[in-house]
C-alpha distance (Angstrom), angle and dihedral (degrees) to the residues before:
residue distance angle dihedral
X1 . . .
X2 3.74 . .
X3 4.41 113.7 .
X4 3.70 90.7 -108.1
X5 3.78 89.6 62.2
X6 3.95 92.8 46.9
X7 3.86 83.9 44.6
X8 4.33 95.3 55.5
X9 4.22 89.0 37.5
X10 4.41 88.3 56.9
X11 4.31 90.4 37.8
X12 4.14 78.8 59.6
X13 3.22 110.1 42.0
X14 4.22 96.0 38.1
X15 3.26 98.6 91.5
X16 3.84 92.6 51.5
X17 3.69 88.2 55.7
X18 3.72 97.1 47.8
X19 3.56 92.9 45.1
X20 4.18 86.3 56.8
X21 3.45 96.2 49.7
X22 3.43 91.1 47.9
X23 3.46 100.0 59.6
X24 4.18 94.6 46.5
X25 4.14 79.0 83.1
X26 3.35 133.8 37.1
X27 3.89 123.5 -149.1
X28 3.56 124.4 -136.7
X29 4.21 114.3 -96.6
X30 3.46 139.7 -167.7
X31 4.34 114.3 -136.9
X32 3.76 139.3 175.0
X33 3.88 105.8 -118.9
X34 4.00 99.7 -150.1
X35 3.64 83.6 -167.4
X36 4.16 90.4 82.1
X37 3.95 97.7 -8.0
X38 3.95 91.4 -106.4
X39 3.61 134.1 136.6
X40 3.67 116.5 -125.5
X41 3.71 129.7 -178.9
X42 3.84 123.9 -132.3
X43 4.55 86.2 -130.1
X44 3.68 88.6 55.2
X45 4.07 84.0 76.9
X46 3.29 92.4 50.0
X47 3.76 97.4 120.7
X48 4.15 95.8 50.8
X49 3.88 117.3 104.2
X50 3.80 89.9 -125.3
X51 4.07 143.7 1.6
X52 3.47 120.1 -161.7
X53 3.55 114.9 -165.1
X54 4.36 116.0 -164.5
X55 3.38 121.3 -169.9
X56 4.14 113.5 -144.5
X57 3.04 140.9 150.8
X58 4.39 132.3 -158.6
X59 4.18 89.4 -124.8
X60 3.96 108.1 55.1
X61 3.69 111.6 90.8
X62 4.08 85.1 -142.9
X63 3.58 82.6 60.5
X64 3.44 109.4 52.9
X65 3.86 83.1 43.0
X66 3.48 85.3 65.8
X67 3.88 106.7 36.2
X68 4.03 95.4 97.7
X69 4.03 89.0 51.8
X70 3.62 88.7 48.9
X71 3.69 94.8 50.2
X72 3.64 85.3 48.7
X73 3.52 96.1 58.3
X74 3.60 93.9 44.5
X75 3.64 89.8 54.2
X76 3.86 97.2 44.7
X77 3.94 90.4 54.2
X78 3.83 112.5 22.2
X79 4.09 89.5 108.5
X80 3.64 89.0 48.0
X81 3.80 104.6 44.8
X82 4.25 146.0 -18.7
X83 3.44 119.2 -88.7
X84 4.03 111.5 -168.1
X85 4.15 117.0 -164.4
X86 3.07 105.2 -156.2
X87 3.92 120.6 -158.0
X88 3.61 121.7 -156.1
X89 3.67 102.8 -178.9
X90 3.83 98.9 61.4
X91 3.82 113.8 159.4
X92 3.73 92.9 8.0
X93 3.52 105.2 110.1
X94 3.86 133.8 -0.4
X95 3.88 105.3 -88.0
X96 4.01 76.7 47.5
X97 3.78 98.9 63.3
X98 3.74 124.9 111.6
X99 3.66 102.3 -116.7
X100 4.30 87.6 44.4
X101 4.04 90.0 53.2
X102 3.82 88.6 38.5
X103 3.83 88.6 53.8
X104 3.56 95.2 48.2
X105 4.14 89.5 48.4
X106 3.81 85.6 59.0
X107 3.66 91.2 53.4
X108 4.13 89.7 51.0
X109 3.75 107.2 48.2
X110 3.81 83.3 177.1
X111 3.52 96.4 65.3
X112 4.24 99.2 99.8
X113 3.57 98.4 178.9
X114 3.65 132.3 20.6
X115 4.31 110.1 168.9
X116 3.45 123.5 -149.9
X117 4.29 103.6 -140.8
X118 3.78 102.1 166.7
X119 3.67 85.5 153.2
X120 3.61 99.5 50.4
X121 3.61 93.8 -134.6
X122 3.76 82.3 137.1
X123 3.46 93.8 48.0
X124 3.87 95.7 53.8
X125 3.86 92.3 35.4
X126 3.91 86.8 57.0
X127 3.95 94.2 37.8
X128 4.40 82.0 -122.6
X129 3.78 106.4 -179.8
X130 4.26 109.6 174.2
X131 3.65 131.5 14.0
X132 3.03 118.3 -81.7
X133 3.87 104.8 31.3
X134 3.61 124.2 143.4
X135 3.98 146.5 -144.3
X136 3.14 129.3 -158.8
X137 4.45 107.1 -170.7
X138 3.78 124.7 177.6
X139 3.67 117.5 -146.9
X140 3.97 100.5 -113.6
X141 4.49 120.2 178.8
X142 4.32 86.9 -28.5
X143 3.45 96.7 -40.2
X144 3.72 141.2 84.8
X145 4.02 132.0 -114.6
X146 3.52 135.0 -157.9
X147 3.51 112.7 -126.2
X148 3.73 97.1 159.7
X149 4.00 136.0 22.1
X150 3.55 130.3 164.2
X151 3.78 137.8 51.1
X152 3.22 132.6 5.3
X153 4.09 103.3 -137.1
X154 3.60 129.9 -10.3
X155 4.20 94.9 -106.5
X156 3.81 119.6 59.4
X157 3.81 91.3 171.8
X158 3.44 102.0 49.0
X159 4.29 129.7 33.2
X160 3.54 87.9 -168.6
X161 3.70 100.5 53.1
X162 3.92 97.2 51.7
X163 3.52 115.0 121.3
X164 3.40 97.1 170.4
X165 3.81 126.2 50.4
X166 3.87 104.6 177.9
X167 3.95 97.7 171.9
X168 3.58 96.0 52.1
X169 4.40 86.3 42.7
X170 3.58 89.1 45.5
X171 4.33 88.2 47.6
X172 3.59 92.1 50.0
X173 3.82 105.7 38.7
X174 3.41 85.0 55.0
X175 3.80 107.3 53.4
X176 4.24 85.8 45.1
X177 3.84 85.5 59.7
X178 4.42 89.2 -115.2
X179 3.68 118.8 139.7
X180 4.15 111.4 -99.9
X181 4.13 111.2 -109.6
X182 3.50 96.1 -148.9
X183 4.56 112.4 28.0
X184 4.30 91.7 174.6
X185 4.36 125.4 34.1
X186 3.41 115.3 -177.7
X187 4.16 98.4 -124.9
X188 3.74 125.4 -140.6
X189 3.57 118.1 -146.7
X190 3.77 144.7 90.6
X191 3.92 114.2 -28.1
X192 3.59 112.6 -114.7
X193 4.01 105.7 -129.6
């Protein structure tokens, strides 16, 4: 092949490979949690085992497939470690608004941390492509790594036909010290624009 062609396949695929790298390390950030109207930082968790971060939204269909599963999860591990929804679409339509998502975090007193990110600063620090995708990031010498991103099961239409629930394996391979099966899951859902 002649350099030019080398040249136009590495201009392609660039951003691909940025993107990865990217997301091997996560950045601290700064958020609004709507839950109590408080910032938090991402370093001020640096001594839990794990921190899962999910963005959601209340408009995507995938979404609101997902919304019991995610309560479940939150449920299941809220004494063990933080799990942050993060919602990208904030103000942008009417089951989006601030008072809506503040009415529905009265209604789920087990919803910790719910981050406002109508800039997506957290979606392009994170590399976040649909709604709902998830991270899972291990705090690792004062920063944090990715050790899983993707989807959460393996059935967005149906709970009861999910064979495969990679978040929750990923969660709880993790905090037993067990290598993760699956690190990356492509995740269906709404793209995040």
């Amino acid at each position: 092949m002649k350099a030019s062609t080398y040249l136009i396949i590495l201009i392609l695929i660039a951003p691909f490979i940025t993107k990865a790298n990217a997301q091997t390390n996560v950045a601290n950030f700064t958020a609004t949690n709507l839950v109590n109207s408080e910032n938090i930082e991402l370093q001020d968790f640096l001594n839990e085992p794990l921190v899962v971060v999910l963005f959601t939204n209340r408009q995507c269909p995938f979404s609101k497939l997902y919304e019991s599963r995610i309560d479940k999860l939150i449920r299941d591990f809220q004494s063990q470690l933080p799990i942050m929804l993060v919602n990208p679409t904030v103000g942008e339509s009417t089951e989006d608004e601030i008072d809506q998502i503040k009415n529905m975090l009265r209604s789920k007193p087990h919803i910790s941390y719910y981050l406002e990110d109508s800039d997506r600063s957290l979606v392009k620090l994170m590399g976040a492509e649909k709604l709902p995708e998830a991270y899972v990031l291990r705090p690792l010498d004062n920063r944090f790594e990715v050790i899983y991103k993707g989807a959460i099961d393996d059935n967005p239409q149906l709970e009861r036909a999910v064979n495969v629930q990679y978040l929750r394996q990923a969660i709880e391979n993790s905090l037993k010290g067990d290598r993760i099966a699956t690190s990356s899951q492509r995740a269906p859902g709404c793209v995040i624009r």
